[in-house]
C-alpha positions as CSV (number, residue, x, y, z in Angstrom):
1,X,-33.7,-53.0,-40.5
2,X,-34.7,-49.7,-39.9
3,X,-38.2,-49.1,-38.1
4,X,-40.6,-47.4,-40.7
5,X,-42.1,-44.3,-40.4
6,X,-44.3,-42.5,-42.8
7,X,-47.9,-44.5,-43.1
8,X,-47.7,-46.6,-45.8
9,X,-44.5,-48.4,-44.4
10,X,-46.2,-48.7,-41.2
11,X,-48.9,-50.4,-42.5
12,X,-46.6,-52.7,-44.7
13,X,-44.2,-53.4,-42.0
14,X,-48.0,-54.5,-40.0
15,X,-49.3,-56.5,-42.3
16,X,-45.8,-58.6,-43.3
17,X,-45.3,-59.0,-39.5
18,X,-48.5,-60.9,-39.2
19,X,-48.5,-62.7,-42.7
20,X,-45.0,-63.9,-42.0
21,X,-46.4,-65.1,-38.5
22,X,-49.3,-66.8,-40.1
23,X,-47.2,-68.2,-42.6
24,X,-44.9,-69.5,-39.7
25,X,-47.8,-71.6,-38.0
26,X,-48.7,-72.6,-41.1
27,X,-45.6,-74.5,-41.7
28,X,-45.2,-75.8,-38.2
29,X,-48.7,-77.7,-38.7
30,X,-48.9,-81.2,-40.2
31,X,-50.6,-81.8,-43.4
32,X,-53.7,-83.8,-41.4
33,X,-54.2,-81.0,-39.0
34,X,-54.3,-78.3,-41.2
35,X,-57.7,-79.3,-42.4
36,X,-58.7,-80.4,-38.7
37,X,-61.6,-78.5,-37.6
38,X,-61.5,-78.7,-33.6
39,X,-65.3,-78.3,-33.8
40,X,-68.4,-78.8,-36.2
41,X,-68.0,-74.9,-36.9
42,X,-64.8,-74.2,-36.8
43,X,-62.7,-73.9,-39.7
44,X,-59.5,-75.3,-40.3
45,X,-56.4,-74.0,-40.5
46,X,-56.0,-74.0,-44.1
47,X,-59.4,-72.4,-44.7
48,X,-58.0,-69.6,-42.1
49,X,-55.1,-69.4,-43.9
50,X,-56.2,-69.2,-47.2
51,X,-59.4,-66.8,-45.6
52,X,-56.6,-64.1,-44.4
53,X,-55.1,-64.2,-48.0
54,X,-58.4,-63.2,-49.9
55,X,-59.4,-61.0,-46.7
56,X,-56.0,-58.7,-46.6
57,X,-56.0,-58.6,-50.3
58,X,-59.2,-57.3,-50.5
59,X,-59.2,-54.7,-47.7
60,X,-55.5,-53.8,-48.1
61,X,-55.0,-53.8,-51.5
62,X,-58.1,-53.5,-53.1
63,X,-60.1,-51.1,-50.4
64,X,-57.0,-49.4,-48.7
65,X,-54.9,-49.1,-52.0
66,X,-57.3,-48.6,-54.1
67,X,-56.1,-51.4,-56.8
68,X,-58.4,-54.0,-58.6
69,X,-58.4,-57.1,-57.0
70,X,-60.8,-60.0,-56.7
71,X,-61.8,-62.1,-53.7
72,X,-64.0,-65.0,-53.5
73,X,-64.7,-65.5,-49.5
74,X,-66.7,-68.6,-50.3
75,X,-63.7,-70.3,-52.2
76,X,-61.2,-68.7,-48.9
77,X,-63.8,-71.0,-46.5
78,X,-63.8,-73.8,-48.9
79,X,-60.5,-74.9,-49.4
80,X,-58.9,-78.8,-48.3
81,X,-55.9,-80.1,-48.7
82,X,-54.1,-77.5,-49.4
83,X,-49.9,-78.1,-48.8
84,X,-48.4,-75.8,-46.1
85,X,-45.4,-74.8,-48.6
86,X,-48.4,-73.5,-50.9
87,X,-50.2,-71.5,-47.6
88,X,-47.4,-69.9,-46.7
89,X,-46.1,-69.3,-50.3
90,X,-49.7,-67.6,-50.2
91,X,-49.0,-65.5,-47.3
92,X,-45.4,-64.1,-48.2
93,X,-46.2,-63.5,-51.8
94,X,-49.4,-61.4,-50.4
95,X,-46.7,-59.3,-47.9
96,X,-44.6,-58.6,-51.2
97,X,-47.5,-57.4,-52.9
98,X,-48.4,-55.1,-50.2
99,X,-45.0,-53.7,-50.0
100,X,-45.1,-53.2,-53.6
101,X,-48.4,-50.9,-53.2
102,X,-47.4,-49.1,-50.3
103,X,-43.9,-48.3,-51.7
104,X,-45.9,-47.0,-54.5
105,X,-49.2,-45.6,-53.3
106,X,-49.2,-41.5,-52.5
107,X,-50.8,-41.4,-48.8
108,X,-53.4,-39.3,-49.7
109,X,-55.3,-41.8,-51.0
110,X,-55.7,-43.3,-47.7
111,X,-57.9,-40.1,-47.1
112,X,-60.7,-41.2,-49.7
113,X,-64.0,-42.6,-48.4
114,X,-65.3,-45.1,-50.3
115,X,-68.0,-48.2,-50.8
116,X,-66.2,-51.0,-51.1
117,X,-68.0,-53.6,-53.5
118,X,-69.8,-56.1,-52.0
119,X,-66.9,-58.9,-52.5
120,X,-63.7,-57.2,-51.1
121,X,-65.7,-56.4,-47.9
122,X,-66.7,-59.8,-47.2
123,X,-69.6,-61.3,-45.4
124,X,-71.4,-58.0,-43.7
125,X,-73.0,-55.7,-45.4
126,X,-70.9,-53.0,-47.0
127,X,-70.4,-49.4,-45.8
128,X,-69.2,-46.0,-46.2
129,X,-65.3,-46.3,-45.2
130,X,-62.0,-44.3,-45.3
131,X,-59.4,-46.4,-47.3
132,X,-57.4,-46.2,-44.5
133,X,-59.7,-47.7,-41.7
134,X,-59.7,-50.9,-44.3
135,X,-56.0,-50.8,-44.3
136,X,-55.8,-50.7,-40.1
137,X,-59.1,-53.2,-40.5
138,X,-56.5,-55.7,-42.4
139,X,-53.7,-55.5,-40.4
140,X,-56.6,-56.4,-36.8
141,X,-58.2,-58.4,-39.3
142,X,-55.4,-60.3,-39.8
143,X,-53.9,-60.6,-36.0
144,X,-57.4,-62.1,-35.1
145,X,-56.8,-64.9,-37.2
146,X,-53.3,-65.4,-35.9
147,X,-54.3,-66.3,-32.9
148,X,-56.9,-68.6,-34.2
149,X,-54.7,-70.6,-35.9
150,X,-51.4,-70.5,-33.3
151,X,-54.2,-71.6,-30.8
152,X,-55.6,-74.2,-33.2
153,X,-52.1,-75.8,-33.7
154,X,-51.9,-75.3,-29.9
155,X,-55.1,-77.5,-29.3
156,X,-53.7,-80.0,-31.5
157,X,-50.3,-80.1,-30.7
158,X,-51.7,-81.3,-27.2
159,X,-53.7,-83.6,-28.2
């Protein structure tokens, strides 16, 4: 596979990396642990999961690209029993999308500052940013919550 280049690709190439990964935990998790909170505030694995889906799609695709897209966060931090063959499903069908839009987005739209709404930027209150800092925002976004959930199923593994 040849490495990717121009922005756009980069990004793309980011985010499936870490979707793909996520998705890969995902499926290496039993069904019981995936809604195991380690501790009272903690969530689970699925609702980290499913959180990464509605996050990335809403800062990548909806802030970065520029596309219409919904996201309910509540719903992303409420969700139980969930199958791990739906998760990751989830996961790689979001990293096609994205490779969609960034095979067909021109770059210079990644210039463009802009106030996201309320419900694509999630839990903080929303501010002034480049469609491009959401894009690199996603892809850290989403490598934070790798390494929730790889240490989660680490935690319980060793249980």
């Amino acid at each position: 596979m040849a490495v990717p280049t121009d922005e756009p690709s980069v990004y793309g190439a980011l985010l499936r990396s870490a979707l793909e990964a996520i998705a890969q935990t995902v499926d290496e998790m039993s069904e019981a642990d995936l809604d195991t909170h380690l501790i009272e505030t903690a969530s689970s694995a699925t609702q980290l999961a499913n959180h990464v889906v509605g996050a990335v799609r809403g800062y990548a695709l909806g802030v970065g690209c520029a596309l219409d897209v919904e996201r309910d966060r509540a719903a992303e931090f409420g969700a139980r029993g969930v199958p791990a063959s739906e998760l990751s499903s989830a996961l790689r069908l979001l990293a096609d999308d994205i490779d969609a839009a960034m095979a067909a987005v021109d770059p210079a739209v990644f210039n463009e500052v802009t106030v996201p709404e309320q419900s694509l930027f999630g839990a903080a209150p929303t501010r002034e940013l480049s469609r491009r800092e959401a894009l690199v925002s996603s892809i850290r976004h989403a490598g934070e919550h790798l390494g929730h959930l790889q240490l989660t199923r680490d935690i319980l593994d060793a249980r």
